[in-house]
C-alpha positions in Angstrom: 2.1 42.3 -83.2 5.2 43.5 -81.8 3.1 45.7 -79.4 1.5 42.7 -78.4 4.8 40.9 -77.9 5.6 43.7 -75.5 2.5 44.0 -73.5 3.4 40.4 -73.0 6.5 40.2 -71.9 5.9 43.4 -69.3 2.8 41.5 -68.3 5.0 38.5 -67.3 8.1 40.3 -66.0 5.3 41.9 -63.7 3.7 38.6 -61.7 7.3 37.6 -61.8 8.5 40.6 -59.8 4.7 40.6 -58.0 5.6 37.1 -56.9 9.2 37.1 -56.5 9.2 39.8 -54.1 5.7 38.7 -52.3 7.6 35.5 -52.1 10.2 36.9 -50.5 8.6 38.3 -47.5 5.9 35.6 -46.8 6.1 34.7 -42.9 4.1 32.7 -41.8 3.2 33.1 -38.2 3.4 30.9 -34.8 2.3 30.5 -31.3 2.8 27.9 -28.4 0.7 27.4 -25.4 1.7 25.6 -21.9 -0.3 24.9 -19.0 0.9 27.4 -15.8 1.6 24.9 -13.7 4.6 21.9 -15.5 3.9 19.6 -12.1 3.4 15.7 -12.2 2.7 14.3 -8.8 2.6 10.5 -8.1 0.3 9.0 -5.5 1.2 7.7 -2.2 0.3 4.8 -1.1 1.1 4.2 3.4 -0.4 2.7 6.0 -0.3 3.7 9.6 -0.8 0.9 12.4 -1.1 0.9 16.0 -2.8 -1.3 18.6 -6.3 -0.8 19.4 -8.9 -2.1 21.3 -8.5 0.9 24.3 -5.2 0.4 25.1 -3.4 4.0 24.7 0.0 3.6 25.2 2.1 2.9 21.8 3.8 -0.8 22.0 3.5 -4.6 20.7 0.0 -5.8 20.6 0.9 -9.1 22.7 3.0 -8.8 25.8 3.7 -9.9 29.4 3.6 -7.3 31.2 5.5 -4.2 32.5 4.6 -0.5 31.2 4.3 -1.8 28.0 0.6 -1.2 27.9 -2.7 -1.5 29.6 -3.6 -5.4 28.9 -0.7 -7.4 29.4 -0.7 -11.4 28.6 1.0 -12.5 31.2 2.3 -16.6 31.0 1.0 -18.5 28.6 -1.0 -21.6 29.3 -2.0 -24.2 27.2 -5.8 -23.5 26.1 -5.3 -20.1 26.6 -6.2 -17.3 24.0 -5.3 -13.7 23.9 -7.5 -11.5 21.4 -6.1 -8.2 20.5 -6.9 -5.3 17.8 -4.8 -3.4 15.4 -5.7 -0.6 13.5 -4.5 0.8 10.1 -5.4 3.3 8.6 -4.6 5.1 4.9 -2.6 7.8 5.2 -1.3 7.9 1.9 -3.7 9.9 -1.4 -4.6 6.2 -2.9 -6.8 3.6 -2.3 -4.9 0.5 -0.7 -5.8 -3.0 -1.2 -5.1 -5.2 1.7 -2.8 -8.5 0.1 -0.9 -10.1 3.3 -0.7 -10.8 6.9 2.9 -11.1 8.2 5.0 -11.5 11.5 8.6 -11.0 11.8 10.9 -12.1 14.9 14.0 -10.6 16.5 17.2 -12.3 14.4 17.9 -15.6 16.3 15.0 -15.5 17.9 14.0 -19.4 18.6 10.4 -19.9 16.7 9.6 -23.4 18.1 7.0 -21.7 20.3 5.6 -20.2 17.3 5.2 -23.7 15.7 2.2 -24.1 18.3 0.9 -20.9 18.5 -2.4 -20.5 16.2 -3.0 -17.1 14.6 -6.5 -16.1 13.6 -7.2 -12.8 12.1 -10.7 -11.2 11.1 -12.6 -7.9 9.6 -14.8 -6.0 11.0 -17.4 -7.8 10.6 -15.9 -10.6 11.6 -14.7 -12.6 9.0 -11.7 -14.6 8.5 -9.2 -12.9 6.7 -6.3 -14.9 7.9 -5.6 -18.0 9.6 -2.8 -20.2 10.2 0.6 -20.9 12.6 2.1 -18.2 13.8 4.9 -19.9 12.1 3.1 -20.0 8.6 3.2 -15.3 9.4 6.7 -15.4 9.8 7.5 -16.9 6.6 8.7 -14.6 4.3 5.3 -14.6 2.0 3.2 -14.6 4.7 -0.5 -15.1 4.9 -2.6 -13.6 1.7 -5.9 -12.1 2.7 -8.6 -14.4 2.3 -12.4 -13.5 1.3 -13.6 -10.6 -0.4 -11.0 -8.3 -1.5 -10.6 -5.5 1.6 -10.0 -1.5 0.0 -9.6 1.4 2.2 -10.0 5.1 0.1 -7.1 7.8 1.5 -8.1 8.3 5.5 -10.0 5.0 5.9 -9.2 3.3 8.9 -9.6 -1.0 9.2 -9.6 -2.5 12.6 -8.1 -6.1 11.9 -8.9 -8.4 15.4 -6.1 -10.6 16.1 -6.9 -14.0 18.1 -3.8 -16.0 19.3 -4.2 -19.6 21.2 -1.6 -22.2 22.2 -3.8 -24.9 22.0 -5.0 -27.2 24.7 -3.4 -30.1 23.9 0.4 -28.0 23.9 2.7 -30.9 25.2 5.5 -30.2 27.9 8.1 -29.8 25.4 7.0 -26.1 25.1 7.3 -25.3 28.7 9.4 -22.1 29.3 9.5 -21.5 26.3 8.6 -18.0 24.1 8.0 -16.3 21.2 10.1 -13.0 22.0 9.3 -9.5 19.7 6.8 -10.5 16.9 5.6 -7.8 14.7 2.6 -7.6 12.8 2.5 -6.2 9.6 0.1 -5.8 6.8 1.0 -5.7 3.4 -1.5 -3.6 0.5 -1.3 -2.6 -3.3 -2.9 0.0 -5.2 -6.4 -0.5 -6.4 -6.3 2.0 -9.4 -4.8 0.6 -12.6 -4.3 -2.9 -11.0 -7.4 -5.6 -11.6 
């Protein structure tokens, strides 16, 4: 019996040791993997206008004359309507959504002219995208698009047509008068992630 007691007791001391020592110099081993490149790159989104419509040389769309361009207005008359084209295109690696029409003035520039003047603006296929005063541009929200929503993917390019009139029945209160450096702008969003 003592034998057995023995046997025992060397039998346990053994796993003990076994496991104590095993124990001792478990490792457990790791690894980590990474991509080769650690880049995140937003999108751009930019537009790109100029006047269109033939006329080369870089300038306003709507002016009197000189060597600003190749289709001067000349003096406005009442019932007279000037029709000129502006091109945008995307320059930028997202798609653009086209959200407002807008017109800004030199600083203390006087805008009663551009209380007569009537702005139309349309697509390419000739719909009304935007319509109003030329007063109703210059505010600081400007005109929304109108119509179906218009998208242009990166290197599109939209040709917008703009059609300005002082109407016919323009009283003589607006003679001499002008509407001095108005720029056309055109407002857009992102399409992807935005409904």
């Amino acid at each position: 019996m003592k034998m057995r007691k023995l046997h025992l007791l060397l039998a346990t001391a053994a796993t003990i040791a076994a496991f104590g020592v095993g124990g001792a110099t478990l490792a457990l081993l790791t690894d980590q993997a990474s991509p080769s490149s650690h880049e995140f790159v937003a999108g751009t989104l930019r537009l790109d206008g100029r006047r269109g419509g033939g006329d080369t040389v870089p300038g306003p769309m709507f002016y009197l004359g000189g060597d600003q361009g190749l289709n001067p207005t000349g003096e406005w008359a009442p019932g007279d309507t000037q029709v000129r084209w502006f091109e945008i295109q995307n320059v930028g690696t997202l798609a653009a959504r086209m959200t407002k029409i807008s017109a800004t003035m030199s600083e203390g520039a006087d805008t009663t002219l551009a209380e007569q003047l009537f702005v139309r603006v349309t697509d390419e296929y000739g719909l009304e995208v935007a319509a109003g005063r030329l007063s109703d541009f210059l505010d600081e929200e400007g005109e929304p698009f109108r119509g179906p929503a218009i998208e242009l993917e990166p290197g599109d390019i939209l040709t917008l047509t703009f059609e300005v009139s002082l109407p016919l029945g323009t009283t003589n209160a607006f003679q001499g008068l002008s509407a001095e450096s108005v720029t056309f702008s055109v407002s857009a969003e992102q399409v992807r992630n935005n409904p």
